[in-house]
N, CA, C and O atoms as a GROMACS GRO file, in nm:
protein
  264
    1UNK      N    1   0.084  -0.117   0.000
    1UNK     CA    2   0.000   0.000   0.000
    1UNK      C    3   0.088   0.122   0.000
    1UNK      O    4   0.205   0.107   0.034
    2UNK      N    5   0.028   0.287  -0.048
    2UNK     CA    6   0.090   0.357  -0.067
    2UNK      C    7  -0.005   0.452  -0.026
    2UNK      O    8  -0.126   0.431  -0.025
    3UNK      N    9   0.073   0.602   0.025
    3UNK     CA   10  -0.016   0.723   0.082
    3UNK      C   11   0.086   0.780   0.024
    3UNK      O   12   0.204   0.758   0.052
    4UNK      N   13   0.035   0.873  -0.082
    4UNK     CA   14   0.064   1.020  -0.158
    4UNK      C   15   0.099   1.131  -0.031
    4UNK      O   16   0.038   1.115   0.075
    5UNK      N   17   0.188   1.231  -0.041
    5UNK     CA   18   0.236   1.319   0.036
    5UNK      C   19   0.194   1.425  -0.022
    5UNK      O   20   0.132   1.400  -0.125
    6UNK      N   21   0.208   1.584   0.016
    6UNK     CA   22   0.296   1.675  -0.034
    6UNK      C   23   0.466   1.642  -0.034
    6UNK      O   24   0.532   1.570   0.040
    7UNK      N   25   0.506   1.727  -0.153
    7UNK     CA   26   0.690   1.689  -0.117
    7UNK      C   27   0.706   1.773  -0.027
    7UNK      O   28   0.813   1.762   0.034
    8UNK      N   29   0.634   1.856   0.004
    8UNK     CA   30   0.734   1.957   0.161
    8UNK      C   31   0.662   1.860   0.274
    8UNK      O   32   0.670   1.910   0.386
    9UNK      N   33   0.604   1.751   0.271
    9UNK     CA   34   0.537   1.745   0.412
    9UNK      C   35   0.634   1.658   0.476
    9UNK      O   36   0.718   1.581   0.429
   10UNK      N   37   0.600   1.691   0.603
   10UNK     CA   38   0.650   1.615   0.707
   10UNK      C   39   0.584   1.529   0.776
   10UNK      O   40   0.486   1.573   0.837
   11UNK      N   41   0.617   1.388   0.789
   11UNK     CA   42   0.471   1.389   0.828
   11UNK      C   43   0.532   1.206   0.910
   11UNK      O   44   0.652   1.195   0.885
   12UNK      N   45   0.485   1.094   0.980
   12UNK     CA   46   0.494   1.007   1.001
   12UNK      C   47   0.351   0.913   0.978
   12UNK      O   48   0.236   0.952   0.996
   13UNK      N   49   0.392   0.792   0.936
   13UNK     CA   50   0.267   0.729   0.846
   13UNK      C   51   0.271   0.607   0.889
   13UNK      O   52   0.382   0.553   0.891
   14UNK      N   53   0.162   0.539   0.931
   14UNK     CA   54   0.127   0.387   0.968
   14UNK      C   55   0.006   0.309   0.938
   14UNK      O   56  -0.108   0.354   0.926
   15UNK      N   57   0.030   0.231   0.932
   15UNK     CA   58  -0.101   0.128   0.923
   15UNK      C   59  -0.089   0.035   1.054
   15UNK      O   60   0.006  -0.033   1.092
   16UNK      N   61  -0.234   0.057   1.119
   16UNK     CA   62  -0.304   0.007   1.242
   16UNK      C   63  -0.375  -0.136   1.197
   16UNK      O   64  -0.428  -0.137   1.086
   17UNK      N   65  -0.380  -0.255   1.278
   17UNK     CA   66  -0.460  -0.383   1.210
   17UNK      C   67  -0.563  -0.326   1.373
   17UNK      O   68  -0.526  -0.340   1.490
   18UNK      N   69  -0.686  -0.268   1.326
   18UNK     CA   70  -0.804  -0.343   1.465
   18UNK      C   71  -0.817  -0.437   1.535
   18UNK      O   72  -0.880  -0.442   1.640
   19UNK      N   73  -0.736  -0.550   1.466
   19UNK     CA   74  -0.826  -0.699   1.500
   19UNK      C   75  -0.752  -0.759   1.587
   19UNK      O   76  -0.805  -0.830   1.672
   20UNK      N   77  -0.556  -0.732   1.580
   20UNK     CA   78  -0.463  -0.761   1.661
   20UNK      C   79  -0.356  -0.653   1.725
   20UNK      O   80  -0.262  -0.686   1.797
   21UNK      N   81  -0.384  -0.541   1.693
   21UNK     CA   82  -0.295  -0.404   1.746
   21UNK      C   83  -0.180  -0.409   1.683
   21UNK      O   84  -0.108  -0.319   1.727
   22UNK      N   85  -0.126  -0.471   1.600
   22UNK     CA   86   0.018  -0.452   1.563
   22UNK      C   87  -0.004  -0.344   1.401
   22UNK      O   88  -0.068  -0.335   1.296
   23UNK      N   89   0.085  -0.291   1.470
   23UNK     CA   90   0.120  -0.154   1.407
   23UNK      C   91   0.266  -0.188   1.271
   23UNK      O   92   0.363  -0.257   1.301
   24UNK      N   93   0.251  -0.132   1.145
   24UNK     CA   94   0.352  -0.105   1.078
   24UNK      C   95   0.340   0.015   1.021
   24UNK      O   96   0.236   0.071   0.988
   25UNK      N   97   0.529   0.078   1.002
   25UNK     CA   98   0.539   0.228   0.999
   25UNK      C   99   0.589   0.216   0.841
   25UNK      O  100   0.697   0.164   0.812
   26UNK      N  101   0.501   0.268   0.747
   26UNK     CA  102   0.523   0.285   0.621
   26UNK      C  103   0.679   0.409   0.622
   26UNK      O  104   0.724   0.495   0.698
   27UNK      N  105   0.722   0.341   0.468
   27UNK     CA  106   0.910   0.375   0.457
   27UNK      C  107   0.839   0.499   0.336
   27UNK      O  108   0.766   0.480   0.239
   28UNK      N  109   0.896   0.623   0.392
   28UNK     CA  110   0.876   0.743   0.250
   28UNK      C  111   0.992   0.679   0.170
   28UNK      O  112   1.090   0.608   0.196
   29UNK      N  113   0.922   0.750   0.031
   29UNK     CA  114   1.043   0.691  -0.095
   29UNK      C  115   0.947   0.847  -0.176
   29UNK      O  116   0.832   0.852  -0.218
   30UNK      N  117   1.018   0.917  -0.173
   30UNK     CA  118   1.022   1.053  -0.255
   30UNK      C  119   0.896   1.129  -0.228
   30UNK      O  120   0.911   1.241  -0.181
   31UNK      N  121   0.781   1.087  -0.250
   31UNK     CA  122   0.610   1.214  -0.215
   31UNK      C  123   0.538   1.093  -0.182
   31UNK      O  124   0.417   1.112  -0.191
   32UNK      N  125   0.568   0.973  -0.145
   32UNK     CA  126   0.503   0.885  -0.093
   32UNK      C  127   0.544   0.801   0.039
   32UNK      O  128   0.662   0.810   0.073
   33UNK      N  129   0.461   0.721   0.115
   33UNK     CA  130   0.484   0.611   0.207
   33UNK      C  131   0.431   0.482   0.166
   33UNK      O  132   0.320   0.442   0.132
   34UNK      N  133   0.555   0.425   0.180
   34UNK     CA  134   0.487   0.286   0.131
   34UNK      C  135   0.484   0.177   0.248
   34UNK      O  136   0.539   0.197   0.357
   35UNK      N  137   0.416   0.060   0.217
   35UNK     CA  138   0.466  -0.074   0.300
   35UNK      C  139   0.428  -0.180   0.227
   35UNK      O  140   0.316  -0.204   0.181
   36UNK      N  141   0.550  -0.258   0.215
   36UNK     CA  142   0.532  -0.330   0.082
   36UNK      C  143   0.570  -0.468   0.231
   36UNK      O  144   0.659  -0.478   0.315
   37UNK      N  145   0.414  -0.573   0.189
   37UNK     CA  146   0.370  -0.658   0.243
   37UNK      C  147   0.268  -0.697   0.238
   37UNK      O  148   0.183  -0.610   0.230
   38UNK      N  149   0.212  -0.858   0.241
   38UNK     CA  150   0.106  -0.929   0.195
   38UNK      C  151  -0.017  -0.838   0.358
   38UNK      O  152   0.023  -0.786   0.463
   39UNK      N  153  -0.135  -0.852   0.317
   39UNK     CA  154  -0.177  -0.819   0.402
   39UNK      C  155  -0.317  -0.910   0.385
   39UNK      O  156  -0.378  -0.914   0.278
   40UNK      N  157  -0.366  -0.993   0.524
   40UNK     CA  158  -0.483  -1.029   0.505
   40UNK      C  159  -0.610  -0.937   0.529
   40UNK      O  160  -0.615  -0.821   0.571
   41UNK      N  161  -0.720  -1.032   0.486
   41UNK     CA  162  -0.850  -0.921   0.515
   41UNK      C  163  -0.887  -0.917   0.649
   41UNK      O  164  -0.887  -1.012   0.727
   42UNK      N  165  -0.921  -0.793   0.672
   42UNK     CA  166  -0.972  -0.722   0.805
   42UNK      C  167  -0.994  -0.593   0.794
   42UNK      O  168  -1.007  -0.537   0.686
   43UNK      N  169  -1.000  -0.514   0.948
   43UNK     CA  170  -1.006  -0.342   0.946
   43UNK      C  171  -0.876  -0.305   1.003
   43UNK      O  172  -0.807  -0.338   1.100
   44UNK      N  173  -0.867  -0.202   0.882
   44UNK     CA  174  -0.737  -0.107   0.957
   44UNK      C  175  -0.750  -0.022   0.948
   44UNK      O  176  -0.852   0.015   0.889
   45UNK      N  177  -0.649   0.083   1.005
   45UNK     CA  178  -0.658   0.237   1.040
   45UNK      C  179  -0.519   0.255   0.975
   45UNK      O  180  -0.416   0.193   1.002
   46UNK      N  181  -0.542   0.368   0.870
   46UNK     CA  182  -0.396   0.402   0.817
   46UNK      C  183  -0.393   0.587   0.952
   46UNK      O  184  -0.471   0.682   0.946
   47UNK      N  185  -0.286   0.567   1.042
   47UNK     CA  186  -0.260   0.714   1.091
   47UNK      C  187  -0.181   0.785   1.011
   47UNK      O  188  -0.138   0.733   0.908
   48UNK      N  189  -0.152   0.908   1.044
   48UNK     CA  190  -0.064   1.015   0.961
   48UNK      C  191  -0.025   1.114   1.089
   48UNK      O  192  -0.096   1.207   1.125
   49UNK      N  193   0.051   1.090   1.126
   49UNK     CA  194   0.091   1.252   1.246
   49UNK      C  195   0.208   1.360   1.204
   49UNK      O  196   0.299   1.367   1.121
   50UNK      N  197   0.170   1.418   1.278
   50UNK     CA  198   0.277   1.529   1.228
   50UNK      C  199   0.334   1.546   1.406
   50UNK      O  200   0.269   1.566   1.509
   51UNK      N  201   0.504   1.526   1.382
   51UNK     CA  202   0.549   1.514   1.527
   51UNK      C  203   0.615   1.658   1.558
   51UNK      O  204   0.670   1.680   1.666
   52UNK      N  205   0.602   1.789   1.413
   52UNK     CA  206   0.680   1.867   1.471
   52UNK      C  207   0.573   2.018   1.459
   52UNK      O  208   0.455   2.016   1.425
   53UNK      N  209   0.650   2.143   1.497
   53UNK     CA  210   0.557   2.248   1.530
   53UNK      C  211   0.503   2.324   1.420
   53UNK      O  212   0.501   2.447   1.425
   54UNK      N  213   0.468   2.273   1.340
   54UNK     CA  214   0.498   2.362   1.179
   54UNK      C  215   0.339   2.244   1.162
   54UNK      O  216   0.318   2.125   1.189
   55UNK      N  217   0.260   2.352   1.104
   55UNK     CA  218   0.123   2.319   1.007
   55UNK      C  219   0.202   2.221   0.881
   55UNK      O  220   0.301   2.246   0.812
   56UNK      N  221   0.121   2.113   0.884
   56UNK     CA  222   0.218   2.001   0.757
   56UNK      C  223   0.094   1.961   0.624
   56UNK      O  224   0.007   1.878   0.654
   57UNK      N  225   0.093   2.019   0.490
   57UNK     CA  226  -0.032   2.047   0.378
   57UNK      C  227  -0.051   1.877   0.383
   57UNK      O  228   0.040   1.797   0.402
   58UNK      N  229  -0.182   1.846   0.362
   58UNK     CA  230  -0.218   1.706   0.393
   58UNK      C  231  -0.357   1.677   0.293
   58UNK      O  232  -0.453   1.751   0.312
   59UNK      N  233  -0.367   1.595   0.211
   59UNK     CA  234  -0.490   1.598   0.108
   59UNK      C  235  -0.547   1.507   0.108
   59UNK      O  236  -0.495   1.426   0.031
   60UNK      N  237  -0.656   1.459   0.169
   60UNK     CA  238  -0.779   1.350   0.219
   60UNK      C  239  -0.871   1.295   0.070
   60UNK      O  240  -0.966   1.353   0.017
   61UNK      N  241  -0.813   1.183   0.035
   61UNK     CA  242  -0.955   1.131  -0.053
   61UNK      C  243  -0.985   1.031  -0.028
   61UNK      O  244  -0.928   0.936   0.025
   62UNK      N  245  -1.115   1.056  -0.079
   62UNK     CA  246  -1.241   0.927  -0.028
   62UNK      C  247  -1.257   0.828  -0.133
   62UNK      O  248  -1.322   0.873  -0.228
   63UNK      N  249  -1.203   0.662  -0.153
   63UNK     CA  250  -1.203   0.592  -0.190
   63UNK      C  251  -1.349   0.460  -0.155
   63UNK      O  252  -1.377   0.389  -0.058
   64UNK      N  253  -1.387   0.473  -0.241
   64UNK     CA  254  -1.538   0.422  -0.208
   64UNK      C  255  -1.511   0.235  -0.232
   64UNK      O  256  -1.457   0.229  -0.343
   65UNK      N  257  -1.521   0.139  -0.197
   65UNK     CA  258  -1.542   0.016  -0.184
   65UNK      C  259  -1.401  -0.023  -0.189
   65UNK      O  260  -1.388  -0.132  -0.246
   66UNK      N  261  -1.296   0.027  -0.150
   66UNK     CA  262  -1.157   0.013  -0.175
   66UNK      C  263  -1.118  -0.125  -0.110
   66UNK      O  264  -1.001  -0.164  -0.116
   0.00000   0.00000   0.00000
């Protein structure tokens, strides 16, 4: 899986599994985060934080039956 950036952003990126709590921290590779791994079906939570003091541009789309 992959999450699009801004190139100025700063930003730290993960994918949450609901079902067992284990957390993986997607690797930036140029205006993206990736995590390259099989993943079974369930619910997850992709987070995005911003750990420093500076407003970080961030662009939300809604992917319908994804």
């Amino acid at each position: 899986m992959s999450v699009q950036i801004h190139q100025d952003s700063s930003l730290k990126v993960s994918l949450h599994d609901q079902q067992n709590g284990q957390t993986w921290h997607l690797k930036r590779r140029g205006d993206s985060y990736r995590l390259s791994r099989s993943l079974k079906a369930g619910n997850y939570q992709i987070r995005v934080a911003n750990q420093t003091s500076q407003k970080q541009p961030i662009a939300i789309l809604k992917t319908d039956h994804y």
